[in-house]
C-alpha positions in Angstrom: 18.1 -11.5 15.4 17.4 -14.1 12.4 13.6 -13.9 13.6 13.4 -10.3 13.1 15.0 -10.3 9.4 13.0 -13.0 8.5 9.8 -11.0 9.7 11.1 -7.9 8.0 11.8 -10.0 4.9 8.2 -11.5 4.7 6.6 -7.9 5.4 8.8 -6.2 2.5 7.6 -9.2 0.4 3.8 -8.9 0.9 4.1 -4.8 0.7 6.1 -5.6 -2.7 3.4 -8.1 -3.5 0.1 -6.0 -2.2 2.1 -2.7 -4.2 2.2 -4.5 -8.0 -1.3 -6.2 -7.7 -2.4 -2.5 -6.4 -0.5 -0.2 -9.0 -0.2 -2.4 -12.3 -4.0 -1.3 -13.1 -3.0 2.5 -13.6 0.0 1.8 -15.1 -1.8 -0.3 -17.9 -4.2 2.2 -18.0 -1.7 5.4 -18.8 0.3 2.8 -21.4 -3.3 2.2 -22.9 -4.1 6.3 -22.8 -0.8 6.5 -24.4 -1.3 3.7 -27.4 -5.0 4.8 -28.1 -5.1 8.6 -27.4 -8.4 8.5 -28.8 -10.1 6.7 -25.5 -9.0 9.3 -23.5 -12.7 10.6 -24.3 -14.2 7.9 -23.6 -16.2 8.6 -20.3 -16.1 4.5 -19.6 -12.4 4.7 -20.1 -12.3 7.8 -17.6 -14.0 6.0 -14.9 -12.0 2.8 -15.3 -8.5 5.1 -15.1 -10.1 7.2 -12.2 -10.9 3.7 -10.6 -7.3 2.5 -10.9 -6.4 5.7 -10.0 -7.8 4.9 -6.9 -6.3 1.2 -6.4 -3.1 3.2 -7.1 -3.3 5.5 -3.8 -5.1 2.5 -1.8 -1.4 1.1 -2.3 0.3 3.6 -0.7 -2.4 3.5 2.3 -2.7 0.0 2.8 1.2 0.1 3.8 0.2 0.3 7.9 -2.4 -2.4 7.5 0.1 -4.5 6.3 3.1 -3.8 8.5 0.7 -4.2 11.5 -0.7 -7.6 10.1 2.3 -9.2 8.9 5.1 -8.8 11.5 4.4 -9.1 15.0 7.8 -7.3 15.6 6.1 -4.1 14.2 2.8 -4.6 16.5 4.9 -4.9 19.6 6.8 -1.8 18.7 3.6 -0.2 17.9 2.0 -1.1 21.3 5.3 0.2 22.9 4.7 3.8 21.1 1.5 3.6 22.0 2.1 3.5 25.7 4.9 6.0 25.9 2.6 8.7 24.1 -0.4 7.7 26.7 2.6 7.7 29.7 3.4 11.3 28.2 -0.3 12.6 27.5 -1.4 11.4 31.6 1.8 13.0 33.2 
């Protein structure tokens, strides 16, 4: 049971981890947008939020990847869900 918190624990901590690295950018970019309203014209400025814009969604995405990679609790669980669905599909 202490095995499977730990490996929870260490999965919430690299999704927390993976999540500010991912999200700060667009953050900093809207508190920028909102400081210096003026660069909101700026098509450089407009890529660079459009760009964090996109780190900001890869965050929610990359949540599988790193559930999958971190824990091997989640990959055995996965595997399981895997075969009941192929069990079900073949019947």
């Amino acid at each position: 049971h202490a095995r499977g918190d730990t490996q929870l624990l260490f999965m919430l901590l690299i999704h927390v981890i993976c999540y500010a690295f991912l999200a700060l950018p667009y953050h900093l970019a809207l508190i920028i947008a909102a400081i210096k309203p003026i660069l909101t014209t700026n098509v450089i400025f407009k890529f660079v939020q459009q760009m964090t814009f996109l780190t900001l969604n890869l965050s929610q995405a990359i949540n599988f990847y790193i559930f999958t990679l971190t824990a091997h609790m989640y990959r055995k669980e996965l595997k399981n869900l895997i075969n009941r669905l192929k069990f079900q599909c073949w019947k």
